[in-house]
C-alpha positions as CSV (number, residue, x, y, z in Angstrom):
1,X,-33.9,-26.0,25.7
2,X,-30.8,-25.4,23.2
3,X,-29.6,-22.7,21.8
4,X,-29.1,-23.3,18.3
5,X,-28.5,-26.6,18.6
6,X,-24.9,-27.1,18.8
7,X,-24.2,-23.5,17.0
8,X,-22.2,-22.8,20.3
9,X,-20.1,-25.5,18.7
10,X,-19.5,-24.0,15.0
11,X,-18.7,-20.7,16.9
12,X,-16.0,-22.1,19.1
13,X,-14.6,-23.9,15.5
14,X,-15.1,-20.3,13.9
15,X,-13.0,-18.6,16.8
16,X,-10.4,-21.4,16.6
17,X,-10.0,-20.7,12.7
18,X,-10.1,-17.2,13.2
19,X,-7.4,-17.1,15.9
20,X,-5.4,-20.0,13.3
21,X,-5.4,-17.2,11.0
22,X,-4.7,-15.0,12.9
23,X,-1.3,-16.3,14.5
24,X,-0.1,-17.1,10.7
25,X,-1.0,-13.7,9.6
26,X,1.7,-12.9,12.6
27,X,4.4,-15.4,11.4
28,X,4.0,-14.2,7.7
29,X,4.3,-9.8,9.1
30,X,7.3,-11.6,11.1
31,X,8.8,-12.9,7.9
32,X,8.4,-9.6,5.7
33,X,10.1,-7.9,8.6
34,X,13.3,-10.7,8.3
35,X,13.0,-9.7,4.4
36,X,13.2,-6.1,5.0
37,X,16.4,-6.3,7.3
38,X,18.2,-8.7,4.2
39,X,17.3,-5.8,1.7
40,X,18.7,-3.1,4.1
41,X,21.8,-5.4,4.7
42,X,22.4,-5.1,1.4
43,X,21.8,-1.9,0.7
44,X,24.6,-1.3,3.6
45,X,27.1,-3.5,1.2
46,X,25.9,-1.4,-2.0
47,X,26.9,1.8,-0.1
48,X,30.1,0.3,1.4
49,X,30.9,-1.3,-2.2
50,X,30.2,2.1,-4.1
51,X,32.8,3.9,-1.7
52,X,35.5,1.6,-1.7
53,X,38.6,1.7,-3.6
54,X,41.8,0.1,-3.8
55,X,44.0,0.5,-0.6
56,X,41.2,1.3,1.6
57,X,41.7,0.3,5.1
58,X,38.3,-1.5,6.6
59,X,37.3,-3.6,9.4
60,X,36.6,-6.7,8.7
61,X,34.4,-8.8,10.6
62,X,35.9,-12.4,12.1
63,X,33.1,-13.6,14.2
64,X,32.4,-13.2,18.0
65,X,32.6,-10.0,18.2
66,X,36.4,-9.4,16.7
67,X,37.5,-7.9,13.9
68,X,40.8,-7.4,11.9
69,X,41.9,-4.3,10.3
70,X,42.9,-4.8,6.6
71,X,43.7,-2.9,3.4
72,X,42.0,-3.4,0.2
73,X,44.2,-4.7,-2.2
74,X,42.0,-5.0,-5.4
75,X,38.2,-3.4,-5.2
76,X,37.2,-5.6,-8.3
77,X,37.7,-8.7,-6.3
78,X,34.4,-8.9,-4.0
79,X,33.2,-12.2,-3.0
80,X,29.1,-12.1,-3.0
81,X,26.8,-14.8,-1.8
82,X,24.5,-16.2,-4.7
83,X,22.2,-17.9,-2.6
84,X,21.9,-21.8,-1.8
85,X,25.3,-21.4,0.0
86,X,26.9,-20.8,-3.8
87,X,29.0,-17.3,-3.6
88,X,31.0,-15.4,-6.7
89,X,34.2,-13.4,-7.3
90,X,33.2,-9.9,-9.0
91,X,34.1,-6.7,-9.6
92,X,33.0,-3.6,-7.9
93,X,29.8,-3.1,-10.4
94,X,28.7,-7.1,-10.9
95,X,29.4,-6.8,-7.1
96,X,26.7,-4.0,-7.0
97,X,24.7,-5.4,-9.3
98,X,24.1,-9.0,-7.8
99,X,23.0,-6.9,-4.5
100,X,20.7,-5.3,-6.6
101,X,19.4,-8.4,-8.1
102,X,19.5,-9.9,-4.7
103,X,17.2,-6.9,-3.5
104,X,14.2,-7.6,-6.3
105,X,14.1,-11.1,-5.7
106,X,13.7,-10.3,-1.7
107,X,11.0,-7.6,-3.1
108,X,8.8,-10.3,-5.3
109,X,9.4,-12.2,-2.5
110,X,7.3,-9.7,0.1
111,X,4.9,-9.3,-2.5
112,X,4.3,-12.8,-2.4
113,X,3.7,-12.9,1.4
114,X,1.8,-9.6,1.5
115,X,-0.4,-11.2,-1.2
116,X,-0.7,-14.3,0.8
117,X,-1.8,-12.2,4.2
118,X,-4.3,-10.5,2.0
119,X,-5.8,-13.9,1.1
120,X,-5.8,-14.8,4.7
121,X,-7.2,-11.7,6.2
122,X,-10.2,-11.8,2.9
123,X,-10.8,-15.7,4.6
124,X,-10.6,-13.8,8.4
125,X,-13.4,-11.7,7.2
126,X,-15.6,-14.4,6.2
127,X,-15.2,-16.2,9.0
128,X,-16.4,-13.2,10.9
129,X,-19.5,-12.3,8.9
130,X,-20.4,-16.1,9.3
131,X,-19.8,-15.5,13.3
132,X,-22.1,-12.4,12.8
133,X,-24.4,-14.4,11.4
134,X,-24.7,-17.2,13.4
135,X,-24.5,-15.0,16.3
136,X,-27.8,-13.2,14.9
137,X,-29.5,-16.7,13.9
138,X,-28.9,-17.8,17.8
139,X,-30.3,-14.6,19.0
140,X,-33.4,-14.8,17.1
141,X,-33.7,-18.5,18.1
142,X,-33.6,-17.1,21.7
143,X,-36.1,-14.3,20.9
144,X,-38.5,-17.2,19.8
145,X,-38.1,-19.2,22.7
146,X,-39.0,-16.8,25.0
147,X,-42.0,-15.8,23.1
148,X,-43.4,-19.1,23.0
149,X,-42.5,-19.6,26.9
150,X,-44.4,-16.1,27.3
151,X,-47.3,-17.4,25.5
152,X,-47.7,-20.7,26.8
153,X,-49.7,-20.2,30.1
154,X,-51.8,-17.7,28.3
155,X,-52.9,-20.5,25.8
156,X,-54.0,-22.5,29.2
């Protein structure tokens, strides 16, 4: 006889959803930690902006690994990245203060993934109670069956 009839086969699709979940819960922990470095990048560029001044000597980056020593000719003429590959000339504070802005958007940002983890772990749970469950119905099923196969040769 069957157990359940074909319940083995909503547990295996249960599992699969589970572990589905599961992995994207991963991806989305992945992304907040991507998100976390870009706010402590630019709280690195907040601190580096703040202590800069005029005829400061710096490093500056060039790529591969090289870098280029060079003096700072004028603090209130900081290039910052705007997003969607758009970047702005500002002064020292609008330099400060587009990091800043950059830094809430990244935080609504994590809120929005945490939020949407939350909603997937909440649908992780209910797939495991209905595991639990089906689990239960099977071993009751099983229960049955082996009463009624205990009972049938006394009925004889």
């Amino acid at each position: 006889m069957s157990l359940g009839g074909g319940g083995g086969g909503q547990m295996q699709e249960l599992q699969q959803q589970m572990e589905a979940i599961d992995d994207e819960v991963e991806s989305l922990e992945e992304e907040i930690e991507e998100y976390e470095q870009e706010k402590r990048d630019a709280d690195e560029a907040i601190e580096a902006v703040e202590r800069l001044d005029s005829g400061d000597t710096v490093q500056v980056p060039l790529g591969g690994g090289a870098y280029v020593r060079a003096e700072i000719s004028d603090i209130d003429e900081i290039v910052v990245e705007l997003g969607g590959g758009y970047a702005a000339e500002r002064d020292q504070a609008g330099a400060v203060e587009s990091l800043n802005r950059r830094k809430d958007l990244i935080d609504e940002r994590i809120a929005g993934v945490q939020e949407d983890i939350g909603e997937l772990e909440a649908e992780s749970d209910q797939l495991e109670q209905q595991a639990q469950q089906m689990q239960q119905q099977q071993m009751q099923q099983l229960q049955q069956q082996m009463g009624q196969q205990g009972e049938d040769p006394d009925d004889e």
